[in-house]
C-alpha positions as semicolon CSV with decimal commas, in nm:
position;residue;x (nm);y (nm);z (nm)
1;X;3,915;-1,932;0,906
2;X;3,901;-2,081;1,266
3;X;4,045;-1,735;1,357
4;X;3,779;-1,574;1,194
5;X;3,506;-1,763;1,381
6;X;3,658;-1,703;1,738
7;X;3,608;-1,327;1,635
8;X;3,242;-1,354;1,545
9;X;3,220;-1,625;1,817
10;X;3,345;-1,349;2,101
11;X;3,141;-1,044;1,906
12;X;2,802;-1,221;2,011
13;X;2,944;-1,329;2,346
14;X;3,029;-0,923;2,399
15;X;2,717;-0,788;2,191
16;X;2,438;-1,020;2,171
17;X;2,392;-1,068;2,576
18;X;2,563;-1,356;2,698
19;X;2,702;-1,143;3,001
20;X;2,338;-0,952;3,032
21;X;2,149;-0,890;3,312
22;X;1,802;-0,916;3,245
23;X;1,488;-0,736;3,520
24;X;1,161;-0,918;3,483
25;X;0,982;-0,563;3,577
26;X;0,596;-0,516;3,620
27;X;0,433;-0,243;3,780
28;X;-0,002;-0,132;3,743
29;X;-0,114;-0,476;3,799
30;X;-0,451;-0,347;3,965
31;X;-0,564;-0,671;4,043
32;X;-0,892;-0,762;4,262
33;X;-1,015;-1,054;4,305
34;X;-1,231;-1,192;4,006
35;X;-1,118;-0,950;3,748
36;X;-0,983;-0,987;3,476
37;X;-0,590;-0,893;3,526
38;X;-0,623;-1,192;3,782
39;X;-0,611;-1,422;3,559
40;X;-0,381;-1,241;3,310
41;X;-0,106;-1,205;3,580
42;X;-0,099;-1,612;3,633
43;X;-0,046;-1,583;3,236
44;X;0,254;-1,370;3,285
45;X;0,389;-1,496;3,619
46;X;0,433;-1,811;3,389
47;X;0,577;-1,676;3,127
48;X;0,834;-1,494;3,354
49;X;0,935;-1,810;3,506
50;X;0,964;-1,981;3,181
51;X;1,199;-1,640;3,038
52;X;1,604;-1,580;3,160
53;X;1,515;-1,296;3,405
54;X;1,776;-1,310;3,695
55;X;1,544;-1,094;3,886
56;X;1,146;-0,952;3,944
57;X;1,056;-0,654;4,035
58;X;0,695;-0,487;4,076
59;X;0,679;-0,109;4,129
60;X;0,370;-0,046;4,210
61;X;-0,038;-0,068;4,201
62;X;-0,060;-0,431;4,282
63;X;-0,400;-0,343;4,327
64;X;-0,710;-0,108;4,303
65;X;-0,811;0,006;4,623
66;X;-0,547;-0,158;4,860
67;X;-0,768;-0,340;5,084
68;X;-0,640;-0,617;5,309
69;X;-0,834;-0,824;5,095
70;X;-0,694;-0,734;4,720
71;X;-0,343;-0,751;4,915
72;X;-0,374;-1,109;5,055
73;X;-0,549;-1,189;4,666
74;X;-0,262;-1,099;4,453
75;X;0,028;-1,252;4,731
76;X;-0,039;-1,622;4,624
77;X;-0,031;-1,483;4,233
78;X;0,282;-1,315;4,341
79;X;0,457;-1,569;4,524
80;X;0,466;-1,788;4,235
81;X;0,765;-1,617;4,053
82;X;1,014;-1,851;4,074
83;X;1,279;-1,560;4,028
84;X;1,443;-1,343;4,337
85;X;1,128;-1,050;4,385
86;X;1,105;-0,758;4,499
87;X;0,779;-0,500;4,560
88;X;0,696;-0,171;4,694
89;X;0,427;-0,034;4,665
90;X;0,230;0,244;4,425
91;X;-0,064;0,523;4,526
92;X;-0,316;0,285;4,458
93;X;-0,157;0,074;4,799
94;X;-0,134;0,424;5,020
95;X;-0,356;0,680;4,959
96;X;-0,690;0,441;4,997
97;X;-0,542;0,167;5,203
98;X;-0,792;0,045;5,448
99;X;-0,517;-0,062;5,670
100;X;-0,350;0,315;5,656
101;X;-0,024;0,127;5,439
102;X;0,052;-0,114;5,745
103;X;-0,063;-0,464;5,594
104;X;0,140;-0,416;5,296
105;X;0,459;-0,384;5,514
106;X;0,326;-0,707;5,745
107;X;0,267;-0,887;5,460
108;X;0,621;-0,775;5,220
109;X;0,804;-0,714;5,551
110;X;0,870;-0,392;5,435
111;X;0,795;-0,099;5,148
112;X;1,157;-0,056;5,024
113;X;1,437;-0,278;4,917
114;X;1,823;-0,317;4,802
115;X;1,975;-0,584;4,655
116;X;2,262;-0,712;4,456
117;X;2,264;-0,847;4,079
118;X;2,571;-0,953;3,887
119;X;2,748;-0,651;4,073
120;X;2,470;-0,435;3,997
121;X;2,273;-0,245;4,283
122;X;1,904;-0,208;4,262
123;X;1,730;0,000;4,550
124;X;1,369;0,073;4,557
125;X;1,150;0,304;4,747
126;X;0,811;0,438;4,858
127;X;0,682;0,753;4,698
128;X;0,288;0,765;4,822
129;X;0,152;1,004;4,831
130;X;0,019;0,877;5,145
131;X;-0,336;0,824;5,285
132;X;-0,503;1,153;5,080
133;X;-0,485;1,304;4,754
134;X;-0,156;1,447;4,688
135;X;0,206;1,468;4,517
136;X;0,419;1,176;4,512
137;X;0,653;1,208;4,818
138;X;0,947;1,051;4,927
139;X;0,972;1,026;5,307
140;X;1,251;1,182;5,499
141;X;1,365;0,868;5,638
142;X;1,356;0,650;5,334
143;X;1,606;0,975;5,161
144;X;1,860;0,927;5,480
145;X;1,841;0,524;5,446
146;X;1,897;0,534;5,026
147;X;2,214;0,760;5,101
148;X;2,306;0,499;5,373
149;X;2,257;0,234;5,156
150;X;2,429;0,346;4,848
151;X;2,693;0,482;5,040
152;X;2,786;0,146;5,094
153;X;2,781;-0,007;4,778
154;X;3,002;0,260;4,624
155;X;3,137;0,255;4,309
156;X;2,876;0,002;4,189
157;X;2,619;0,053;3,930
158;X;2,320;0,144;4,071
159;X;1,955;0,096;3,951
160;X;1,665;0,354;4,102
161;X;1,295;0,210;4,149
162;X;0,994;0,348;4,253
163;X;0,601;0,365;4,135
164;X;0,642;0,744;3,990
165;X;0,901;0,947;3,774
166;X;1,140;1,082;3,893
167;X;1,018;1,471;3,812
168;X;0,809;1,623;3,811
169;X;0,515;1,398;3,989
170;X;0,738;1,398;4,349
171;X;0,750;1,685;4,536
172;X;1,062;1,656;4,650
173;X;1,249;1,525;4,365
174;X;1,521;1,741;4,400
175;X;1,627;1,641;4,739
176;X;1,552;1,238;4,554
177;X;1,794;1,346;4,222
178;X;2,082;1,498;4,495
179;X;2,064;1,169;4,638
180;X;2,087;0,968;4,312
181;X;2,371;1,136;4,187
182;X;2,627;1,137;4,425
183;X;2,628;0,724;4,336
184;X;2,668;0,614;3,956
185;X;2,295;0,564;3,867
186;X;2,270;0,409;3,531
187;X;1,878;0,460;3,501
188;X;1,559;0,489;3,684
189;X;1,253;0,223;3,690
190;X;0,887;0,358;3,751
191;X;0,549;0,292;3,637
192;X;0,231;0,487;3,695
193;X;0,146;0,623;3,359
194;X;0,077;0,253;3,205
195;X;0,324;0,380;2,908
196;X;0,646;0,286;2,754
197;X;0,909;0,650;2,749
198;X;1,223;0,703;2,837
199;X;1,254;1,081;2,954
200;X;1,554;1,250;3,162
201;X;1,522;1,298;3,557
202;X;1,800;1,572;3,565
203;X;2,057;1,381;3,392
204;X;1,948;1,059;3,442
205;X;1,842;0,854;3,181
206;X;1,491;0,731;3,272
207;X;1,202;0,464;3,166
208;X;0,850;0,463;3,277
209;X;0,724;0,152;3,185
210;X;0,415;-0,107;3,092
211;X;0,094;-0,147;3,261
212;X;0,007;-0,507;3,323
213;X;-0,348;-0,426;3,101
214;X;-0,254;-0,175;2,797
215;X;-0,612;-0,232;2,676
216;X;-0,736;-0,378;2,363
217;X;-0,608;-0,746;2,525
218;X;-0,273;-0,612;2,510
219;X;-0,110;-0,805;2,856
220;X;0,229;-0,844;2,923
221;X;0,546;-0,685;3,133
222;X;0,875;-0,532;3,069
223;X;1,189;-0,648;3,030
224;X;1,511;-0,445;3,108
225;X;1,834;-0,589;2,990
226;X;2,143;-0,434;3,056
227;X;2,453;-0,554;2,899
228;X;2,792;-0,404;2,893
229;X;2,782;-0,003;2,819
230;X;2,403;-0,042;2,773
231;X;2,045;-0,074;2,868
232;X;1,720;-0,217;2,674
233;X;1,425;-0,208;2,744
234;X;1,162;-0,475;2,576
235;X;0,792;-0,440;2,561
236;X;0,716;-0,856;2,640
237;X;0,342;-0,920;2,522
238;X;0,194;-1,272;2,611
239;X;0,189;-1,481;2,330
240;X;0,424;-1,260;2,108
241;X;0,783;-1,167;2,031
242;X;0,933;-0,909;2,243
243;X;0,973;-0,537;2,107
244;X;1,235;-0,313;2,165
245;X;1,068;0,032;2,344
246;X;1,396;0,205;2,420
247;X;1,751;0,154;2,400
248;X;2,076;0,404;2,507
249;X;2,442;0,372;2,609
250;X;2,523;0,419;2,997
251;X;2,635;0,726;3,154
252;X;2,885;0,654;3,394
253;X;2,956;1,007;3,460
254;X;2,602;1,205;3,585
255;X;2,625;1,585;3,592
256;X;2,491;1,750;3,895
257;X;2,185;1,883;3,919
258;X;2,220;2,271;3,904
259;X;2,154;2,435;4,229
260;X;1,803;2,594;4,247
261;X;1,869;2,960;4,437
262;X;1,509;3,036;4,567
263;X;1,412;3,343;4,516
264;X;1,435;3,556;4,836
265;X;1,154;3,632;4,997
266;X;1,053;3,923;5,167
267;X;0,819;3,880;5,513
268;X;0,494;3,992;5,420
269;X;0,438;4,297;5,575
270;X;0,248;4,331;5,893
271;X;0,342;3,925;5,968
272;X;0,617;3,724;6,108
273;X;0,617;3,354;5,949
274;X;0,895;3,100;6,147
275;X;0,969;2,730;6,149
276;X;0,922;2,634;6,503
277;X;1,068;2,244;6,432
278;X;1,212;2,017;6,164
279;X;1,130;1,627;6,219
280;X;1,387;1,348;6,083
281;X;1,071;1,189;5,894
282;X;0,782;1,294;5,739
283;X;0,466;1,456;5,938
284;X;0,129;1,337;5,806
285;X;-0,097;1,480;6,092
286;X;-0,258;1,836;6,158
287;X;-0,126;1,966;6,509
288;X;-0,259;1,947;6,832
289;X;-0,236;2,305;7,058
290;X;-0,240;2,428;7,404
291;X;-0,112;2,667;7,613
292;X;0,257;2,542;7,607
293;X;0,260;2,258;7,343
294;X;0,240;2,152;6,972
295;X;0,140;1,790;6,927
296;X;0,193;1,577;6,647
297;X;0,284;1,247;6,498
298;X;0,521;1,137;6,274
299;X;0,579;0,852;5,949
300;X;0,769;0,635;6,194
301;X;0,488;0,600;6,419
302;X;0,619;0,873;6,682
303;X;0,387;1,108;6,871
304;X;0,565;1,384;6,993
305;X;0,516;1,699;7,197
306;X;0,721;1,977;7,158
307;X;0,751;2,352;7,338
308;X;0,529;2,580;7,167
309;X;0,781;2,890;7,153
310;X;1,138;2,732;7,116
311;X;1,032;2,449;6,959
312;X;1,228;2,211;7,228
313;X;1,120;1,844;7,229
314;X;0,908;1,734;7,523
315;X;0,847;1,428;7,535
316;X;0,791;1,102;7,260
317;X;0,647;0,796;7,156
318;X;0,662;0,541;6,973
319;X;0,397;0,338;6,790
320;X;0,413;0,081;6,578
321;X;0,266;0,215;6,268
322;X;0,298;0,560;6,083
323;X;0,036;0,796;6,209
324;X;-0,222;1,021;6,029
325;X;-0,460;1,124;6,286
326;X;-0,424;1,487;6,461
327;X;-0,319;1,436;6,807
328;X;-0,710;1,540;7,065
329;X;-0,607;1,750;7,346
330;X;-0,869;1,778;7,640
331;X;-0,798;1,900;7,963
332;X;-0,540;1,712;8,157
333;X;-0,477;1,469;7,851
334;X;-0,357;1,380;7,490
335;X;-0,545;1,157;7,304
336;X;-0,358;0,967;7,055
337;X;-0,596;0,778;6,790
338;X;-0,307;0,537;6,611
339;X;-0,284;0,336;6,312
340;X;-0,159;0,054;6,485
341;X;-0,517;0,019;6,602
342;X;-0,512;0,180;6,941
343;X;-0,640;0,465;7,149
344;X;-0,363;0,604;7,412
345;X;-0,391;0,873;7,640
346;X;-0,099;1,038;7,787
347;X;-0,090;1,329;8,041
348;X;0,078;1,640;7,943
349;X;0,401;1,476;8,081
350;X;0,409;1,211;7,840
351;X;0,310;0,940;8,085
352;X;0,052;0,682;7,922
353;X;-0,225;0,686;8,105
354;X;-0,448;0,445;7,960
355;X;-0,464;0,177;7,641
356;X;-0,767;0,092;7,466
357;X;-0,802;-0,156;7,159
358;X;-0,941;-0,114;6,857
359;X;-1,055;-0,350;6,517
360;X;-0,893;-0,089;6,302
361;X;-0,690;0,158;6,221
362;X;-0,764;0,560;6,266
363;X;-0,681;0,819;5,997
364;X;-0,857;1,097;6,044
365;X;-0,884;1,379;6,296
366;X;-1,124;1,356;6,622
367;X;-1,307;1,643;6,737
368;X;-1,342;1,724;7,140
369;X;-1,638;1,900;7,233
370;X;-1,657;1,942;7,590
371;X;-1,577;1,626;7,763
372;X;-1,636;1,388;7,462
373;X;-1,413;1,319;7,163
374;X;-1,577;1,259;6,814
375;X;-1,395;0,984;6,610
376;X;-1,361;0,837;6,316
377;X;-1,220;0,494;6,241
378;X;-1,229;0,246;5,978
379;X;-1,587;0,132;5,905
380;X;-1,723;0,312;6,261
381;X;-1,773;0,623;6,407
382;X;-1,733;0,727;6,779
383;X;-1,762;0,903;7,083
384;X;-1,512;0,879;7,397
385;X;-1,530;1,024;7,748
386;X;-1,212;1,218;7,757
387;X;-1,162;1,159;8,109
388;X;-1,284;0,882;8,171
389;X;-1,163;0,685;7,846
390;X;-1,408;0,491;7,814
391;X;-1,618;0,467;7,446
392;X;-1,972;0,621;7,521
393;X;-2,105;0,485;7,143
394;X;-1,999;0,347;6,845
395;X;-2,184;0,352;6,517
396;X;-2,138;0,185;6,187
397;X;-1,987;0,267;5,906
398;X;-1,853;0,064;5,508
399;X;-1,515;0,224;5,502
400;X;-1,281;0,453;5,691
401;X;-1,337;0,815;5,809
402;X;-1,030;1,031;5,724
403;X;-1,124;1,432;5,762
404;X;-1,238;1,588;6,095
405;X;-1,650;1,586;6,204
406;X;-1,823;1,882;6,240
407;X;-2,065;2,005;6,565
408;X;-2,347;2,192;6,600
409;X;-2,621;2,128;6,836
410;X;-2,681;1,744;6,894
411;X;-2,567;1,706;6,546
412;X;-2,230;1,559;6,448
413;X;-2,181;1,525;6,060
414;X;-1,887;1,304;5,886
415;X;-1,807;1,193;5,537
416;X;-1,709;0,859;5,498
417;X;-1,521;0,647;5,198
418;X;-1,835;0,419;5,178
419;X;-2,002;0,780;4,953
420;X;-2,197;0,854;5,242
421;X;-2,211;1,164;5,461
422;X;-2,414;1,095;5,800
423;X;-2,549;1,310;6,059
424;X;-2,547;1,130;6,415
425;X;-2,719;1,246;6,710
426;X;-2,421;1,328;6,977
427;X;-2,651;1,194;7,297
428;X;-2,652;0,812;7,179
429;X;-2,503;0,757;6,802
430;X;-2,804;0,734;6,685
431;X;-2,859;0,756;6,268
432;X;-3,034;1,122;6,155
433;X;-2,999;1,107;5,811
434;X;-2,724;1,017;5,549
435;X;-2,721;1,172;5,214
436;X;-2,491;1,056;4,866
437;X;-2,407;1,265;4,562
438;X;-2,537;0,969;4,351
439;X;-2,184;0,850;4,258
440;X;-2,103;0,481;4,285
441;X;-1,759;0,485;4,260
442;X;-1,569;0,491;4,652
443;X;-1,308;0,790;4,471
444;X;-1,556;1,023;4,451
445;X;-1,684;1,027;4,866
446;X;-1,700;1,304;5,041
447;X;-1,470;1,148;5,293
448;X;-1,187;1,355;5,349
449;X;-1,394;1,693;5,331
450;X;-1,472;1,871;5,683
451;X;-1,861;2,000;5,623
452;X;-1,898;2,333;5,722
453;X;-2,211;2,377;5,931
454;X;-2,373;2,732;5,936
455;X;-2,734;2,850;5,914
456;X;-2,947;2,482;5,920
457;X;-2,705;2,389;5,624
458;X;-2,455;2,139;5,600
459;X;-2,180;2,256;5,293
460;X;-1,939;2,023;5,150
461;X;-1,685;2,008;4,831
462;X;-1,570;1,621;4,736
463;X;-1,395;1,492;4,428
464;X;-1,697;1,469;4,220
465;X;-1,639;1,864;4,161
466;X;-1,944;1,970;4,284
467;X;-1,999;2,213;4,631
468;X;-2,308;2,111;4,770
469;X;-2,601;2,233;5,051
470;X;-2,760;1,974;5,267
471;X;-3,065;2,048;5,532
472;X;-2,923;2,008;5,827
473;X;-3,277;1,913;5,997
474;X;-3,367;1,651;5,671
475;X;-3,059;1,564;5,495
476;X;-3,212;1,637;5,149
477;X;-3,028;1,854;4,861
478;X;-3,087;2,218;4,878
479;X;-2,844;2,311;4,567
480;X;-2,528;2,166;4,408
481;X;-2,275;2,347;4,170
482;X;-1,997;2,233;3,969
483;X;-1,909;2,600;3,823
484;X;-1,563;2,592;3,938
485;X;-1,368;2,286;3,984
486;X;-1,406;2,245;4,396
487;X;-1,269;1,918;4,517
488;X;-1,183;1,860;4,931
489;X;-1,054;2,205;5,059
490;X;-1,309;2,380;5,243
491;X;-1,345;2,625;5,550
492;X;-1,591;2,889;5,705
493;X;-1,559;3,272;5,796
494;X;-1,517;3,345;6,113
495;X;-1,880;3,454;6,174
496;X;-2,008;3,193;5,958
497;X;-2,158;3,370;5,684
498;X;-1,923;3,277;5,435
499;X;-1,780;2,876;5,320
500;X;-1,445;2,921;5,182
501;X;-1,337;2,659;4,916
502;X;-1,025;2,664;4,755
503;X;-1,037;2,505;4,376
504;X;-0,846;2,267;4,163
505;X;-0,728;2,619;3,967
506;X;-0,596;2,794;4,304
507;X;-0,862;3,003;4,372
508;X;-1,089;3,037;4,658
509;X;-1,458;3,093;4,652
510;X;-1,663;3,225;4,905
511;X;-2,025;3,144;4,910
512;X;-2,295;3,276;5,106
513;X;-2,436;3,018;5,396
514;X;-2,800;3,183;5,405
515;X;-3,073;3,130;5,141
516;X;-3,150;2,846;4,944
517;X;-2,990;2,906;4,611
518;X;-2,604;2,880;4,526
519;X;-2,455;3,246;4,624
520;X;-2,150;3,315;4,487
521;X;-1,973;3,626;4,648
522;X;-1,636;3,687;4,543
523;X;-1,389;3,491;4,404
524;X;-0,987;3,548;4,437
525;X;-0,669;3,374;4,229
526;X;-0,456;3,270;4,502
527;X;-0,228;3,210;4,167
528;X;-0,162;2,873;4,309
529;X;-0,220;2,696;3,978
530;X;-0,299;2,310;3,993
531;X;-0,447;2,227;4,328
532;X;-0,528;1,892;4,456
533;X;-0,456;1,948;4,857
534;X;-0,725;1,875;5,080
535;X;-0,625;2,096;5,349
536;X;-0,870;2,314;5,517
537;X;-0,922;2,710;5,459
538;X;-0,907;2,903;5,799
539;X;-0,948;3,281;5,882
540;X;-0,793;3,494;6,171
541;X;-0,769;3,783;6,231
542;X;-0,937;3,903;5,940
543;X;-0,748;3,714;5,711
544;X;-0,780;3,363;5,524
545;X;-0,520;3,111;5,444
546;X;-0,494;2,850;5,258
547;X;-0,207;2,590;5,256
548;X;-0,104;2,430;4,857
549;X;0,054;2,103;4,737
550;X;0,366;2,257;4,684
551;X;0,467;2,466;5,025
552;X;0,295;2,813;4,940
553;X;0,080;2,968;5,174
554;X;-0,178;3,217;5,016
555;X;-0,276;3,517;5,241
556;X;-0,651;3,639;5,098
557;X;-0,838;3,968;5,246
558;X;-1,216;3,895;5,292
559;X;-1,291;4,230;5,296
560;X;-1,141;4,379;4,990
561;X;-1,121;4,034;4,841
562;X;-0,787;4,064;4,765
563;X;-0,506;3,826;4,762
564;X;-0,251;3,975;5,024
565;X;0,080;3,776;4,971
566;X;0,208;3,436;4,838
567;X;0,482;3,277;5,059
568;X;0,674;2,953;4,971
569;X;0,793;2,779;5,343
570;X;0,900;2,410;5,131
571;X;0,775;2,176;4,854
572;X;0,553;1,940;4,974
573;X;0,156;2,002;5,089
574;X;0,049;2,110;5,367
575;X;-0,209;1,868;5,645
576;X;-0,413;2,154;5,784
577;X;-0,424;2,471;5,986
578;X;-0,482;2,509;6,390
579;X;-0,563;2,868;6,536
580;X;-0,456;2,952;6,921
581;X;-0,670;3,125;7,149
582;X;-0,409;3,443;7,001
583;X;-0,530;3,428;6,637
584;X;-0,213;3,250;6,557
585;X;-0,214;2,987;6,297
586;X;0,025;2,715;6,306
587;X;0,061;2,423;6,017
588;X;0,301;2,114;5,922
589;X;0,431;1,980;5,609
590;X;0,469;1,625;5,503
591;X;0,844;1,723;5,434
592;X;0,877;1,745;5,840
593;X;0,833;2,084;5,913
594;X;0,573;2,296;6,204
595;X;0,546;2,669;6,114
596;X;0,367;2,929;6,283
597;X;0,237;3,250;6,121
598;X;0,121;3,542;6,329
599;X;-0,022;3,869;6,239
600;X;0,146;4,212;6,408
């Protein structure tokens, strides 16, 4: 009898969870101040305390907008888990972040983690997609510090965290699963979806998990509990019993992800298309051009100048903050506009010249016009003597400017994240008009379109779906259409007749700039399928490309409106186009790559 007992006795020791390991995990808080997941997370902060987590973890979306001031909210919420926690952060912290991602790294130290439980290893990283619409993406340098990292905890279980799945929402997932499974991964952690599924990221076993808010007053977080050969997961509602979501044994022994052979590509004929440089992090900026050098700026705050032809580096910097903003050249200089809240110029050497502060960070691209550069910043709107550095105006603005101004005249026009487009007067800053698409909601803005000014009219595409005409003289509405599915990828023909807009379905439009009625001329598949980029269309040389979220560039004749050629150069999406004074285009990659296409 007492021999019996021992047995059932060391059964539930082995098989009820004596020895488990149990992940307090919440991701999709989206919490701002007064609302009501505020209060609801204080509900379930206490009710993780009170549970036998050994460990919290939040993936993701702490809040809805990722302003400073939803970030320094939800940290006093947050820093009442009594348990060990860990956060990164989701796309709701980078791509609208008023403080271009920085405050959440001053305030968590930093947006990626590793730690030890019970002999387990759990390592989590960013994914974005970072400061625009776009793919998750996971930085070059965070892929080289997770091999690091696991390389030296080998042999150890290993659990994977970010905000997104594994596949097929990052663009780079491969290079993410080649990583993985080189180390004995036993599952991977996201969010994003606000579901409960378990789904396979090449052969590892995966589990999106719980919202904080489910709807229909269904709060709570997830549990994960791992416990010999296997892992649970438990849906934990406030106020009720936990419920088993998923459940599977532990696969100790991951099969390799098979080897994708692209397809070989032939040179589209008549043009020579070359990598020029390949970065050790990820480029978010367009490219600045002269005569000799590309300019550009990097995720770990770099700027960098490298030989035009041979691609040799130059000369660098380093910041103290990733950088977004396209590198102004003018003249003698380089104009730097930085996240870190700064304006540098350097000479061509490299030598800083001058430093001016700012109150905020810059994202988008300046324009030079002469002498003057034309800036956007967060919740303002500039002009700078290039030579001089000193700021000529500043106007006002409710949010940050992210996509380049356009000139024509005395007129300089810029979307904004406030839902406002404005037209300044370039003498003194001055207010002309500013026009809305009737929209409330910041997420549908016009703010990272560049307008294309031709013929008194101001065209723009934002993520309402709608292309639009505005008086350039009055600011009123000429026409809006929403017959395709345009959202912030927009350009104009060389003789600006024509606005090019590519669409959410791959295709671009082209639209007549004279008259006062919506003139559709032509329309082409690119047969990019799902399109979300917000990179600008450019023509040269009698041809138009377009860049995509996934690494394909999409040659289109305007004449014969025709597409010409499709050509993959990588995975990830592409931050704009710059033309030479040759016709040649050049364009970088968020992977880390510069290419330059030229036409025979």
């Amino acid at each position: 009898m007492k021999k019996y007992l021992l047995s059932i006795i060391i059964f539930l020791s082995v098989f009820v969870g004596a020895d488990a390991t149990k992940i307090a995990f919440l991701c999709d808080i989206h919490v701002s101040p007064g609302n009501a997941n505020e209060s609801k997370l204080k509900e379930v902060v206490k009710a993780i305390n009170s549970s036998d987590a050994d460990v919290a973890i939040l993936a993701g979306d702490l809040t809805n907008e990722g302003s400073d001031e939803e970030l320094s909210n939800v940290k006093p919420i947050l820093d009442a888990i009594a348990k060990p926690l860990y956060i990164i952060p989701g796309n709701h912290e980078t791509t609208w972040s008023q403080s271009a991602c920085k405050t959440f790294t001053d305030i968590w130290q930093a947006d990626r983690f590793i730690t030890e439980v019970d002999g387990m290893v759990l390592v989590g990283i960013n994914c974005g997609p970072y400061m625009k619409m776009g793919d998750g993406h996971i930085k070059q340098e965070d892929l080289i510090w997770l091999d690091k990292m696991l390389s030296e905890h080998k042999g150890k279980r290993v659990i994977s965290i970010n905000h997104m799945p594994l596949m097929p929402d990052l663009d780079n997932y491969i290079d993410y699963i080649k990583v993985l499974e080189k180390y004995n991964v036993v599952t991977h952690l996201c969010g994003h979806y606000h579901s409960i599924k378990y789904y396979k990221g090449g052969d590892i076993d995966c589990l999106i998990n719980r919202a904080l808010d489910m709807r229909d007053g269904d709060y709570g977080y997830t549990e994960i509990e791992i416990v010999n050969d296997s892992i649970k997961q438990w849906n934990c509602r406030l106020d009720k019993k936990p419920e088993l979501s998923n459940a599977f044994k532990i696969n100790d022994n991951l099969r390799p992800m098979p080897d994708t052979v692209a397809t070989v590509q032939e040179m589209p004929a008549g043009f020579k298309i070359e990598m020029i440089y390949r970065d050790n992090a990820s480029i978010f900026t367009r490219l600045g051009i002269d005569g000799n050098n590309i300019y550009f700026g990097n995720s770990l705050g770099f700027v960098k100048a490298i030989d035009k032809r041979t691609g040799e580096n130059r000369w660098e910097y380093k910041t103290e903050a990733s950088l977004y903003s396209r590198p102004a050249v003018s003249g003698k200089y380089v104009i730097i506009p930085t996240s870190d809240k700064r304006m540098l110029w350097f000479d061509k050497k490299g030598n800083i010249i001058k430093e001016c502060n700012s109150d905020g960070p810059y994202v988008a691209d300046g324009l030079v016009a002469g002498n003057v550069l034309y800036q956007g910043g967060l919740k303002k709107f500039e002009a700078w003597d290039t030579k001089s550095a000193t700021l000529l105006w500043r106007a006002s603005a409710n949010n940050y400017c992210q996509a380049c101004p356009s000139l024509r005249g005395n007129d300089i026009v810029f979307g904004n994240w406030d839902t406002n487009l404005r037209c300044l007067n370039t003498k003194d800053g001055e207010l002309k008009w500013i026009w809305n698409n009737g929209k409330e909601r910041t997420h549908f803005s016009p703010g990272n379109c560049v307008p294309v000014v031709a013929n008194d009219k101001v065209i723009i595409v934002a993520p309402d779906r709608y292309m639009t005409a505005i008086d350039r003289v009055t600011g009123k509405t000429i026409w809006r259409n929403n017959s395709h599915k345009f959202r912030e990828s927009l350009g104009v023909s060389a003789d600006g007749k024509r606005a090019y807009a590519k669409t959410m379905d791959g295709e671009l439009i082209a639209v007549s700039t004279e008259g006062n009625e919506y003139n559709e001329l032509w329309m082409v598949d690119a047969k990019l399928g799902y399109e979300h980029a917000p990179c600008i269309v450019v023509e040269s040389k009698g041809v138009v490309y377009m860049g995509s979220r996934g690494g394909v560039i999409a040659a289109v004749d305007p004449k014969t409106h025709t597409l010409l050629w499709n050509y993959r150069i990588g995975n990830s999406e592409f931050n704009g186009w710059e033309i030479d004074k040759n016709g040649d285009v050049y364009t970088s990659l968020i992977e880390g790559t510069i290419w330059k296409v030229s036409k025979k």
